[in-house]
C-alpha angles and dihedrals in degrees: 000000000000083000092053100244126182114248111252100257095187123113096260091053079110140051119244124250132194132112099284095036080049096057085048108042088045081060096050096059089047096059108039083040085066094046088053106255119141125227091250085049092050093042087048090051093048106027096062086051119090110277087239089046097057089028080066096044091050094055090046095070093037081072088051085050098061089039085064098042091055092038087045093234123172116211101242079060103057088048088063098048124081116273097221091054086049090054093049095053094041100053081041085060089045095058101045092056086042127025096191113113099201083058085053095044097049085044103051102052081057101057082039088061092042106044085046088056093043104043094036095240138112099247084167096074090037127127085237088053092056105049099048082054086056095045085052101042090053085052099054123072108229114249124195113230124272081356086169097077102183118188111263084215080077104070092035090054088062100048086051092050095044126085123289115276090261103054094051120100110239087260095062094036093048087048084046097050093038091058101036085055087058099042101034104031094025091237110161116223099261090048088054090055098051093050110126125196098204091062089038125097110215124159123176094188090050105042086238115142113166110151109193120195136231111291120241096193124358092264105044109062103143111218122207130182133235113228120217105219112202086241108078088207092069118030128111102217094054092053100051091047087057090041097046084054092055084046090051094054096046093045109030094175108051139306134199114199121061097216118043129210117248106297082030079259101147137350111295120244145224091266095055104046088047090048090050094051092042091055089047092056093054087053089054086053097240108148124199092024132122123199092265091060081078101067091036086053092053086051095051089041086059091047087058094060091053107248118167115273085235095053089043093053095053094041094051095042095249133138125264105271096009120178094219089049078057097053098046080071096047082052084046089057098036083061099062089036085111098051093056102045082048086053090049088047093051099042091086090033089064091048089053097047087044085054088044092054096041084050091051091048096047079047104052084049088061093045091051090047089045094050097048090050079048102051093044125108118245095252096046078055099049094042089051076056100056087047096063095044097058087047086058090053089054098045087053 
């Protein structure tokens, strides 16, 4: 403050509360109070964190809270005991109230964290560590990522059958825009949420659509730009001049975010806006997908059609050889991996009908042949017998 810096004005500026955040954030002083750190040192640890990241955390101790208040743990007991065996018998308290494994694994990376920090030692690269990975791991079956690869035209499908952009309600126009930004321009949904018009340069007159968000520091204000499809249906640009028009009506004077909350009361959030994709996937019927699968199934779709690596990883905001840019084309190829084991089934299929139709046909031939020795008179076939005999003469 001395050196005149700006308040943090992000989400996680601030530490959660709530009843379970509270029982773990009282331990937490507690704790760190008897190590020696300060308030201001323990909010200058956590403040500067994400607000999910220290949410997480919070809720983490909040579990070793209730482990000590069923073992009936001080504590100053607890201080004096090792921190690996803590961390065992917390995770093992953690699966018998929840047999998920996903719950145990999300759970587990946080008490880690928080034990190193308390007891002053690195539990991530411990033996214990290591083995309850490895318990978990043999209890989970192995799932490839985005494994439910859904087909993009769907969606697109929808927004070309439904009504025309005016005639939509703001919950259905802000859904609309929201999904065509991560499919189309590739926006993920937190960046959707921090778009802000005043930094923004959108001109109707000039065909010009570049929605900027929020800056995090006053060099860093990210640009992206708003494509223009040949279908009006679905095309981005289209949608947010309409939607900036309908902005402009409810707030004369000025507005900031680009998508409002419902009542258009205050800015809508990354929750919403993953909640109303979510809900519009499950109307589309597509089971096992979250609303960024949205933006992952556009950018396999684009693999499919065979775009450079390169193109596909600027086009999709990734960094240059990304790892995930690499996947979306082994998800490609695992599409049409049905196709090509059907191509390998049917080669000798085709041989075989090709042999069955060159056999009906040799077939057919001797049956008309047949047929016509059959359907001649006696003396047409003694005189084709005479016939043959005399060109046997000749030939001797």
């Amino acid at each position: 403050e001395r050196q005149g810096s700006k308040v943090s004005t992000r989400q996680c500026g601030r530490l959660p509360s709530g009843p379970v955040a509270d029982v773990g954030r009282d331990l937490l002083m507690r704790c760190m109070q008897m190590r020696g750190f300060s308030e201001d040192g323990v909010n200058l640890l956590f403040k500067g964190q994400r607000f999910s990241t220290v949410k997480r955390d919070f809720y983490s101790l909040a579990l070793l809270q209730d482990w000590l208040d069923i073992e009936r743990i001080t504590i100053e007991e607890m201080m004096k005991r090792d921190a690996e065996v803590i961390l065992t018998e917390v995770i093992a308290f953690h699966t018998r109230q929840n047999d998920s494994v996903a719950s145990v694994k999300s759970h587990k990376a946080c008490p880690t964290t928080m034990l190193s920090l308390i007891y002053k030692e690195s539990l991530a690269s411990s033996i214990t560590s290591k083995l309850i990975n490895k318990a978990l791991a043999n209890a989970t079956i192995p799932h490839r990522r985005y494994q439910n690869i859904w087909n993009i035209q769907i969606l697109f499908n929808h927004w070309r059958q439904s009504k025309q952009n005016k005639y939509l309600n703001n919950y259905d126009f802000q859904v609309k825009i929201a999904s065509l930004l991560m499919s189309v321009c590739f926006f993920r949904p937190n960046e959707i949420a921090e778009i802000r018009l005043k930094f923004s340069n959108v001109d109707k007159k000039e065909n010009q659509a570049s929605l900027r968000l929020a800056p995090k520091q006053a060099n860093a204000i990210e640009t992206y730009e708003v494509y223009e499809t040949d279908n009006e249906s679905l095309s981005p640009k289209l949608a947010i001049y309409k939607w900036i028009d309908r902005l402009k009506k409810q707030f004369p004077k000025c507005t900031d975010f680009l998508l409002r909350h419902k009542g258009f009361n205050k800015p809508t959030t990354t929750k919403d806006i993953s909640l109303q994709l979510t809900k519009l996937l499950r109307e589309l019927k597509i089971v096992g997908a979250s609303a960024y699968s949205i933006r992952h199934s556009a950018t396999t779709e684009l693999a499919k059609l065979g775009i450079p690596e390169r193109d596909l990883a600027t086009f999709a905001h990734h960094s240059q050889n990304s790892r995930t840019v690499q996947q979306y084309y082994i998800f490609a190829t695992s599409i049409r991996a049905n196709e090509i084991a059907r191509q390998l089934t049917n080669v000798q299929g085709k041989d075989n009908e090709r042999l069955n139709q060159v056999s009906q046909q040799r077939g057919e031939i001797r049956r008309e042949g047949g047929n016509q020795l059959l359907s001649s008179s006696p003396l047409e076939t003694g005189q084709c017998f005479e016939g043959k005999i005399r060109n046997i003469h000749l030939i001797c």
